[in-house]
C-alpha positions as CSV (number, residue, x, y, z in Angstrom):
1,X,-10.8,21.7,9.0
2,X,-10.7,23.6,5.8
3,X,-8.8,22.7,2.4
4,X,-6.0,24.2,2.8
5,X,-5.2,22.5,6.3
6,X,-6.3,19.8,4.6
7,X,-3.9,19.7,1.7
8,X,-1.4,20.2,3.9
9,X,-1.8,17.3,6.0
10,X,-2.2,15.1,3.0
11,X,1.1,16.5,1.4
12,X,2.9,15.6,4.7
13,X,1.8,12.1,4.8
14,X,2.2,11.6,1.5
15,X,6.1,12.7,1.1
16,X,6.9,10.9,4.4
17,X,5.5,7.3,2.8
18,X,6.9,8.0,-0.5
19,X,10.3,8.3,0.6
20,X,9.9,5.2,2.8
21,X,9.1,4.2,-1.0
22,X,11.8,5.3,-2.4
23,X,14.3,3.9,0.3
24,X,12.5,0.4,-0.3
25,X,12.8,0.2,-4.1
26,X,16.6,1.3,-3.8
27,X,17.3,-1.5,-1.3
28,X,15.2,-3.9,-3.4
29,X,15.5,-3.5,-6.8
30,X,18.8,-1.4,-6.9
31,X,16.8,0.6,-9.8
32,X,18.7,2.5,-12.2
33,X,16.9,6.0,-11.9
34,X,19.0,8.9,-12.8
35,X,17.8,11.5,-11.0
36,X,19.8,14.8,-9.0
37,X,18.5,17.7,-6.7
38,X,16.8,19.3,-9.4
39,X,14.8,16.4,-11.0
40,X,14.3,15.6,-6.6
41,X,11.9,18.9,-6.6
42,X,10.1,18.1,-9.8
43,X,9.3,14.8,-8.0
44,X,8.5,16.6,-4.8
45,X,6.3,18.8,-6.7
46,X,4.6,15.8,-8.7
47,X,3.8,13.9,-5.1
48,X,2.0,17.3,-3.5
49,X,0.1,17.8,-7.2
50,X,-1.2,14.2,-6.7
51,X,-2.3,14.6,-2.8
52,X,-4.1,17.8,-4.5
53,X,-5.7,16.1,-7.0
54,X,-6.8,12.8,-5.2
55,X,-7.5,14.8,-1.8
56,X,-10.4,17.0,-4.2
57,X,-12.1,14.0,-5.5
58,X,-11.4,10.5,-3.0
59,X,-11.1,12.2,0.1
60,X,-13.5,9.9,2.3
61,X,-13.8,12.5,4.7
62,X,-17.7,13.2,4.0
63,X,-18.4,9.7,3.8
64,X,-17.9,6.5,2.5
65,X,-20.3,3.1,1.7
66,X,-19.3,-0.2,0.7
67,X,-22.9,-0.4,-0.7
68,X,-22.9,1.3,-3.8
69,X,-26.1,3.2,-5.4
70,X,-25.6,2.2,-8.8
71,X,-28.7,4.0,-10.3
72,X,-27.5,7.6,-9.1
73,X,-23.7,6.9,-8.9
74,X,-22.8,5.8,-12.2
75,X,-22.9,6.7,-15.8
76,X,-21.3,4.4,-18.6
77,X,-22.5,6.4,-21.9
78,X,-19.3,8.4,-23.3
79,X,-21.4,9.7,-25.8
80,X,-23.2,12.0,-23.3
81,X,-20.3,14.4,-23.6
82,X,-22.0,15.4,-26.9
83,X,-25.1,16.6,-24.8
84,X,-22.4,18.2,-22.1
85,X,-20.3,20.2,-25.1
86,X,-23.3,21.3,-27.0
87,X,-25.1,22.1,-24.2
88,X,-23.2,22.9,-21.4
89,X,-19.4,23.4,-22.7
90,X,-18.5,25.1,-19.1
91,X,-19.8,22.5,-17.1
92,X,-16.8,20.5,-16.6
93,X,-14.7,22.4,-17.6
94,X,-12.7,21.7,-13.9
95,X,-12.0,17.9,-14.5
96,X,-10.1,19.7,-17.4
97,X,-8.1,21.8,-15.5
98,X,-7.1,19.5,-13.0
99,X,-4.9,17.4,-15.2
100,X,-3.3,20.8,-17.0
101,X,-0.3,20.2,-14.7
102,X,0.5,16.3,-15.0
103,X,1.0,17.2,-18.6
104,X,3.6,19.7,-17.9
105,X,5.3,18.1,-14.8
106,X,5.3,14.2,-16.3
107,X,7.5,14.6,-19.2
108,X,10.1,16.7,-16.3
109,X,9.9,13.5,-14.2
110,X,9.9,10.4,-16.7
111,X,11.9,10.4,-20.2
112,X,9.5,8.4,-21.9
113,X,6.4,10.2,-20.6
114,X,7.2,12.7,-23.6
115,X,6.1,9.9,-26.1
116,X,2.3,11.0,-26.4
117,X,-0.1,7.9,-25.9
118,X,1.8,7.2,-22.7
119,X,1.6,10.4,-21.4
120,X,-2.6,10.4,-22.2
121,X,-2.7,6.7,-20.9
122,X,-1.1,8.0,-17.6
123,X,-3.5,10.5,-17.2
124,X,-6.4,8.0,-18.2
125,X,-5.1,5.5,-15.4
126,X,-5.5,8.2,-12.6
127,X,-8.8,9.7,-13.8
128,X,-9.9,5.8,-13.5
129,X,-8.7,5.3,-10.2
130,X,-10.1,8.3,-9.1
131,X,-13.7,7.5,-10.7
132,X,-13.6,4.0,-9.6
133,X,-13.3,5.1,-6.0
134,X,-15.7,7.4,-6.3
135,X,-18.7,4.9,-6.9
136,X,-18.3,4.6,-2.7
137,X,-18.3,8.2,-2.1
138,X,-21.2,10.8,-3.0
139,X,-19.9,12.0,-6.1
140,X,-21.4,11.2,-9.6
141,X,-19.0,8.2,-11.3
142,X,-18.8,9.2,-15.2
143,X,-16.8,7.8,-17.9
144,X,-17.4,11.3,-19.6
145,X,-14.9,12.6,-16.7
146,X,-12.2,10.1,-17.9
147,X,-12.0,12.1,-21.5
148,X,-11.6,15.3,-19.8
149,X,-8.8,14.0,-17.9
150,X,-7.4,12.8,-21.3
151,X,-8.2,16.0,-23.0
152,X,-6.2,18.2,-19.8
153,X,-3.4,15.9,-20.0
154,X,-2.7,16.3,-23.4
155,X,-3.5,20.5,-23.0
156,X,-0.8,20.4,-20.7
157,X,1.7,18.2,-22.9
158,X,1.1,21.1,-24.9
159,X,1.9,23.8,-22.7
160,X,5.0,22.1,-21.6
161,X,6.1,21.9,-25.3
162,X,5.3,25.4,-25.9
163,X,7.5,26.3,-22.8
164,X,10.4,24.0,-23.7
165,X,10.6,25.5,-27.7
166,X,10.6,29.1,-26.0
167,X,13.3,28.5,-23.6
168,X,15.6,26.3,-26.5
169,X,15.2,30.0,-28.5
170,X,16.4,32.2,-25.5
171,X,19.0,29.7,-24.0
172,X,20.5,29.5,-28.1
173,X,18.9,25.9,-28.2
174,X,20.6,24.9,-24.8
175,X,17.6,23.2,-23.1
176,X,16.2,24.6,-19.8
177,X,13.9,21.8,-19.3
178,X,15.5,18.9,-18.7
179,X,14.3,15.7,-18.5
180,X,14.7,13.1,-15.9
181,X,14.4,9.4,-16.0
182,X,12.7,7.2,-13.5
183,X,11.6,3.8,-14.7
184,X,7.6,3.3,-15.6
185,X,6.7,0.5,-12.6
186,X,8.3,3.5,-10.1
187,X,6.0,5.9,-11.4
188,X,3.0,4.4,-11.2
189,X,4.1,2.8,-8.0
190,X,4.0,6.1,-6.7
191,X,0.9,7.2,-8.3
192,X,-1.0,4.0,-6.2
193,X,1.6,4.8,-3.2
194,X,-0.1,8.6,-3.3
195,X,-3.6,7.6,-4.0
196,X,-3.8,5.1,-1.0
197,X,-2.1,7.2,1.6
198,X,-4.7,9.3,0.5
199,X,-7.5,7.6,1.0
200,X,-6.1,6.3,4.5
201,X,-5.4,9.8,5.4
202,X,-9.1,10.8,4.9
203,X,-10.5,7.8,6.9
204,X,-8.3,9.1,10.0
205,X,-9.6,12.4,9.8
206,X,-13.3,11.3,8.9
207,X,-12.7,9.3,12.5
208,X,-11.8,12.1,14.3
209,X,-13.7,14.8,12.8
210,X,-17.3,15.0,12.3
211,X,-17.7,14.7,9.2
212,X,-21.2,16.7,8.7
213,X,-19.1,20.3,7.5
214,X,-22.9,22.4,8.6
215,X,-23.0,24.2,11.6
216,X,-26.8,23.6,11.6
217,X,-28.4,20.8,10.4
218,X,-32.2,19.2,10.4
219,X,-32.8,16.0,9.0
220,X,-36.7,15.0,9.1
221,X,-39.2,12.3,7.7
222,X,-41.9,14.7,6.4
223,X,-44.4,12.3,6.5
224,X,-44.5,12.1,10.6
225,X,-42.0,14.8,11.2
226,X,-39.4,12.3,13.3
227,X,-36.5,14.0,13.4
228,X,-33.7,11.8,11.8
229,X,-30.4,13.8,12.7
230,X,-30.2,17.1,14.5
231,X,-27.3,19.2,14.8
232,X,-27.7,23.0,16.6
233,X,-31.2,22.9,14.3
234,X,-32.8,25.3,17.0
235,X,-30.2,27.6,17.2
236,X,-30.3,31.4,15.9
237,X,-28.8,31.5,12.1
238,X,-29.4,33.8,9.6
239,X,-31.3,32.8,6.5
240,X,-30.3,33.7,3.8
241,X,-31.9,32.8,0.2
242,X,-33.6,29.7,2.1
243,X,-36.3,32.6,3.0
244,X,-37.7,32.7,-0.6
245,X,-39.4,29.5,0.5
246,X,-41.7,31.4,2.8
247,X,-41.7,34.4,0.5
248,X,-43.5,32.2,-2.3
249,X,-45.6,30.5,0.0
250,X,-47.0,33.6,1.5
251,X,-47.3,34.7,-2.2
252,X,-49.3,32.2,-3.1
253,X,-51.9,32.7,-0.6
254,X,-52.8,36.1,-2.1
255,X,-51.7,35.7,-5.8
256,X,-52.6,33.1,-8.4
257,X,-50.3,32.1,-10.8
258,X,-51.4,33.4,-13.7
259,X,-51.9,36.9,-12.4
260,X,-49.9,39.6,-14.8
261,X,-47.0,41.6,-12.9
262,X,-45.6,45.2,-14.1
263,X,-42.0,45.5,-12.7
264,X,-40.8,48.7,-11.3
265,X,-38.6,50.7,-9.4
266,X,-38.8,47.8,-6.5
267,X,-35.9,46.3,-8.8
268,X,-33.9,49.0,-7.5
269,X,-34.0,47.7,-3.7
270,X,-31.8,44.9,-4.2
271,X,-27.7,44.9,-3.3
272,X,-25.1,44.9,-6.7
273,X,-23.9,41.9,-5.3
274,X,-27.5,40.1,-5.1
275,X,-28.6,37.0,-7.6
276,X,-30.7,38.1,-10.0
277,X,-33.4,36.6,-12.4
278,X,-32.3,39.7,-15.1
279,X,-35.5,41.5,-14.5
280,X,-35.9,45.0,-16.0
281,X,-37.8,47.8,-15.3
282,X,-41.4,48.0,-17.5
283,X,-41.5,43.5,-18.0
284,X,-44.5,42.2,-17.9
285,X,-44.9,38.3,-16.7
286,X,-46.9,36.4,-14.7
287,X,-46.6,35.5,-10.9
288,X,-45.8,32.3,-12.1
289,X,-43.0,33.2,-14.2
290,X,-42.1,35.4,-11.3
291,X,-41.9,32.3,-8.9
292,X,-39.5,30.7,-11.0
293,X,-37.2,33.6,-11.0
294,X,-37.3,33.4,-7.2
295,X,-37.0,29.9,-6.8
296,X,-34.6,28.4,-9.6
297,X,-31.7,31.5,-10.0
298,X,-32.5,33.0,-6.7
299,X,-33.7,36.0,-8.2
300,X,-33.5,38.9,-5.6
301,X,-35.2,41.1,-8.1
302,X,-38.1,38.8,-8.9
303,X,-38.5,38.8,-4.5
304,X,-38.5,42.4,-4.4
305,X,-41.1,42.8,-7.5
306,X,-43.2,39.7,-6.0
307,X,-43.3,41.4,-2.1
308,X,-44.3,44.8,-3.5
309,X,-47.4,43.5,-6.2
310,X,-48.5,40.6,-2.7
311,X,-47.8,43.7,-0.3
312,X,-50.6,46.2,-2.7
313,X,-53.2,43.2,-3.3
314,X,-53.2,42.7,1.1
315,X,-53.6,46.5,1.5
316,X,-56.0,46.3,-1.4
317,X,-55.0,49.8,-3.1
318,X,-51.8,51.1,-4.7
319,X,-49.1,52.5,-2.1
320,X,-45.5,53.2,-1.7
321,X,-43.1,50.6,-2.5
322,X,-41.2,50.8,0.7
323,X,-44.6,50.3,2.7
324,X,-46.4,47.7,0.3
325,X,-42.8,45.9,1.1
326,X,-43.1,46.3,4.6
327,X,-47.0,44.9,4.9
328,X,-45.4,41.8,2.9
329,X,-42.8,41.5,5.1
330,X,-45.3,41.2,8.1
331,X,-47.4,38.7,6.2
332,X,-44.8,36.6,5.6
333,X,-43.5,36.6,9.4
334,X,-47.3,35.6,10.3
335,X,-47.5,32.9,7.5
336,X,-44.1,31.4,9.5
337,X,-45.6,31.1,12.5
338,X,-49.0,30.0,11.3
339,X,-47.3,26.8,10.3
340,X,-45.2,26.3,12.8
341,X,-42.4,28.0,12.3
342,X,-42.2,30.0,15.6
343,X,-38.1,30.9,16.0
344,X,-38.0,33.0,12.6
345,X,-37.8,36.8,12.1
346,X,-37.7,37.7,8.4
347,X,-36.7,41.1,7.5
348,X,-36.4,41.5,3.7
349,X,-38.4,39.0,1.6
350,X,-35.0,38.3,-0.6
351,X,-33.3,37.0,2.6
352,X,-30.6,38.8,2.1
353,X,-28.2,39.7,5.5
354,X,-29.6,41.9,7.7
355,X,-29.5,42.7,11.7
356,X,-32.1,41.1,13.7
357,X,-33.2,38.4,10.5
358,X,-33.0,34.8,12.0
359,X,-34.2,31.5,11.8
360,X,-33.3,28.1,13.0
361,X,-32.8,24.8,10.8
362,X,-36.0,23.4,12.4
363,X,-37.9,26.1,11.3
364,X,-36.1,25.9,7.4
365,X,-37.5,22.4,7.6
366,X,-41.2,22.8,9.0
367,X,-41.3,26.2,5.8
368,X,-40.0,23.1,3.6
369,X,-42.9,20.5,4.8
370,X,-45.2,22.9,3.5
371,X,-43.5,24.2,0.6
372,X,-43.1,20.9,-0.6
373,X,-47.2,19.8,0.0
374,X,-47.4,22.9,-2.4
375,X,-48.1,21.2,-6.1
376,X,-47.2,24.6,-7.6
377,X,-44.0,25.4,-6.0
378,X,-42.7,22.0,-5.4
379,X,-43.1,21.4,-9.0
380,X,-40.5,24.6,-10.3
381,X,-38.2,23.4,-7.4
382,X,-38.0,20.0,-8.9
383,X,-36.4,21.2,-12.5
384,X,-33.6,22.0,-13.8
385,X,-34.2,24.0,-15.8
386,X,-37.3,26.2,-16.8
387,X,-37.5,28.5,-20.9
388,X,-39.8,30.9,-20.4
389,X,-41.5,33.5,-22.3
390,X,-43.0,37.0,-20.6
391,X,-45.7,38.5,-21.5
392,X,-44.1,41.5,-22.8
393,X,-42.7,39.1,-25.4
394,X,-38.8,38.8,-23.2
395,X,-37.5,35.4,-23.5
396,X,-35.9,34.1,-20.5
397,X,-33.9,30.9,-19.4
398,X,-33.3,30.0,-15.6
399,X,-31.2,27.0,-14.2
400,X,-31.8,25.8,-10.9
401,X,-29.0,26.6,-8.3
402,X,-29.5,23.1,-6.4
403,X,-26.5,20.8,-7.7
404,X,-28.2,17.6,-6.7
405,X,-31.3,18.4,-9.2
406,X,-28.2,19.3,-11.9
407,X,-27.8,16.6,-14.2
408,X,-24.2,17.4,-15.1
409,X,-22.9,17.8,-11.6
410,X,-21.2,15.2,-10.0
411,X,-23.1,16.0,-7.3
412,X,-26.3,15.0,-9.0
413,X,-29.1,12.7,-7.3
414,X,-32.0,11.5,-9.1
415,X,-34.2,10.6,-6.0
416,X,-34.1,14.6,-5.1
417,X,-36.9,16.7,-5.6
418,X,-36.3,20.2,-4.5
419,X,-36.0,22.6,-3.1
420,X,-33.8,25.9,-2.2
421,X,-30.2,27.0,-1.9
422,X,-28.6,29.9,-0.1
423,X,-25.6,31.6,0.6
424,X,-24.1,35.0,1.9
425,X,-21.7,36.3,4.2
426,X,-23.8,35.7,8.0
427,X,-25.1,32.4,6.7
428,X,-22.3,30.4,4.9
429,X,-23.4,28.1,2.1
430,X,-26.5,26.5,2.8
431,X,-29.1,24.0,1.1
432,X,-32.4,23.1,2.0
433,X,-33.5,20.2,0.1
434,X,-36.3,17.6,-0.5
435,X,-36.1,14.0,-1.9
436,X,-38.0,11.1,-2.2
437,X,-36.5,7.4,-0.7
438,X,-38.8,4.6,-0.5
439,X,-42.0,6.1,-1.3
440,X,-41.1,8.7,1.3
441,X,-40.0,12.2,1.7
442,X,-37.5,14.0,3.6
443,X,-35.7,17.5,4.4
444,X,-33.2,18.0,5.0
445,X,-31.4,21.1,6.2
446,X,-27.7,22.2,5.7
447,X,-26.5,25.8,7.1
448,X,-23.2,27.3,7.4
449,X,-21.4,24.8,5.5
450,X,-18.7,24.9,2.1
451,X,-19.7,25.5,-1.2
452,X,-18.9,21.6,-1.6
453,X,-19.8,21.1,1.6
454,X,-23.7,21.7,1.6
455,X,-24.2,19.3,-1.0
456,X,-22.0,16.2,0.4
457,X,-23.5,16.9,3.2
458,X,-26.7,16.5,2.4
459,X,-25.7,13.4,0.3
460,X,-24.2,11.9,3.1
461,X,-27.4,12.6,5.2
462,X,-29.4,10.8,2.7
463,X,-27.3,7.7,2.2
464,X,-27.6,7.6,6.1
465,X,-31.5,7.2,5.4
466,X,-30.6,3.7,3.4
């Protein structure tokens, strides 16, 4: 079911229960709310904006645990969002936007919204409930994300002021916004009303839905290669950027790291639309440096320059591109199947889409096994983030792609230890990943899933594991 079916179906449940809400606090309390058809679709529009919100962050539809992982799920220190504005201003920038419209529509709904601290108190309460909920989900539970709700709310006050002073000036200071008055314990009775129907909503739809997104999945204790949870893991699926695990394994058994690389016109074989590790033609680096251009932004370039300079050293003389590529290519397919990895065709050593490229989510996982017993490789795939400078003097800095090695992600989780993402158009988003539970390791395998999806799957996976 994707999010917009989703959002639907939580809208839906949501209106039906708050007017079954509304009916009993008329009959009840006989409450003095003045409100007519007009202030009616602000409300309306206030009750779909919530399901939105609350459906993005508490959904339990990719799982839920009353036991909750402290160490990985929780962060009390407000003063990191120092270390997140000064060095990474853009990072949540979405827990931001999110509130941008309860500023605007609040102060429509409730009169005395448009005093200031209540307004930035209301938007405080929801980003609490949504972070407290979210210590039994797989997302990351931060204080810091409670500020940026305060900080959208009060960018949104701010937007709705802007709108109401331009309208007073073209309607000759006859207001076009007006304001409507519910009382306070209404308001945030339908606030908890929205958040729980929510929440319920997602459990029915986790029970009648698999709640693994992936099309293909492998889940294996890499220590005796039991197989923990398979779904279609043998079954044909094309690669994508999970094949620069095999491309840097195969590299590595020809090339040693400190070996210096001239780039080329090889640079020139990748697609516009290809991730890149901001090679140019005429750099000079190392085959280490190289590796973490593949391996941490995904660099296509740094694949293309890496299967050209292993494809020359195999022939042992200087050849064409396009055939040093080729005798790469054929390596790597060998080096597969040497370890195991017997279902795979690899065509380009990038991964990128191409007809008759497979492999199969066991394979992904036996290329991972060995990838990770690699000290070399699995020690780029564990960071974050990697400063390097070339040899030709270029200064570079790469961030790892894998969210659950990201420590400002909400999807961030301390126990992993690797290992590769990919994504394009045949293979949907996918993650193969390594981590360490119990003094053991695992990989697990996630293909064909959401951009969300691959990593709460593969947190879900893991909390299986405990």
């Amino acid at each position: 079911m994707n999010n917009i079916e989703n959002l639907i179906i939580y809208s839906v449940v949501s209106i039906i229960i708050c007017i079954l809400y509304n009916f009993v606090v008329r009959k009840i309390s006989n409450r003095r709310n003045k409100i007519n058809l007009k202030g009616e679709l602000i409300l309306l529009c206030l009750i779909i904006y919530l399901s939105f919100l609350f459906e993005l962050n508490i959904s339990p539809v990719y799982g839920f645990s009353i036991k909750v992982n402290w160490s990985n799920n929780l962060n009390l220190n407000p003063f990191k969002i120092i270390d997140i504005l000064k060095n990474r201003p853009l990072e949540n920038i979405k827990n931001i936007i999110m509130f941008i419209p309860l500023g605007v529509i609040l102060p429509l709904i409730d009169k005395k919204s448009l005093r200031l601290y209540k307004l930035l108190l209301t938007g405080g309460f929801i980003s609490l409930l949504i972070e407290t909920f979210q210590l039994f989900l797989y997302k990351k539970t931060d204080i810091n994300h409670i500020i940026f709700a305060v900080i959208g709310t009060l960018i949104g006050f701010l937007i709705y002021k802007l709108i109401n002073k331009i309208s007073d000036i073209f309607l000759k200071n006859k207001r076009n916004m007006t304001t409507y008055y519910v009382d306070s314990f209404y308001l945030y009775g339908l606030i908890c009303i929205i958040f729980t129907s929510v929440i319920m909503t997602g459990f029915v739809i986790k029970h009648k839905e698999n709640q693994i997104q992936a099309s293909n999945v492998c889940l294996i204790n890499a220590d005796n290669d039991y197989v923990i949870y398979d779904k279609d893991s043998n079954k044909k699926i094309a690669p994508a950027s999970t094949t620069k695990m095999i491309t840097a394994l195969t590299v590595l058994d020809y090339c040693s790291v400190d070996e210096k690389v001239v780039v080329g016109d090889e640079i020139n074989y990748i697609y516009s639309d290809a991730s890149r590790a901001g090679l140019k033609k005429g750099n000079v680096l190392t085959v280490k440096q190289l590796l973490d251009g593949l391996l941490l932004p995904s660099g296509n370039d740094s694949a293309y320059v890496l299967a050209k300079y292993t494809g020359e050293k195999i022939s042992g003389k200087k050849i064409q591109t396009k055939k040093a590529i080729a005798i790469f290519i054929k390596a790597i397919n060998e080096k597969a199947k040497s370890i195991g990895a017997t279902n795979s065709n690899f065509l380009r050593p990038d991964g990128y889409d191409e007809k008759g490229q497979y492999t199969t989510a066991s394979d992904l996982a036996c290329i991972a096994k060995y990838f990770m017993k690699n000290e070399v490789l699995s020690k780029i795939a564990s960071k974050y983030k990697v400063d390097d400078v070339f040899v030709d003097g270029s200064k570079v800095t790469y961030e790892n792609t894998n969210q659950l090695i990201n420590p400002y992600s909400e999807y961030y989780y301390s126990n992993i230890k690797g290992l590769k993402t990919g994504s394009s158009s045949n293979a949907g988003k996918c993650l193969v990943s390594a981590a360490d539970i119990d003094n053991k390791t695992y990989i697990c395998v996630v293909m064909n899933s959401s951009d969300e999806g691959r990593w709460l799957d593969s947190l879900c996976l893991y909390q299986c594991i405990k």
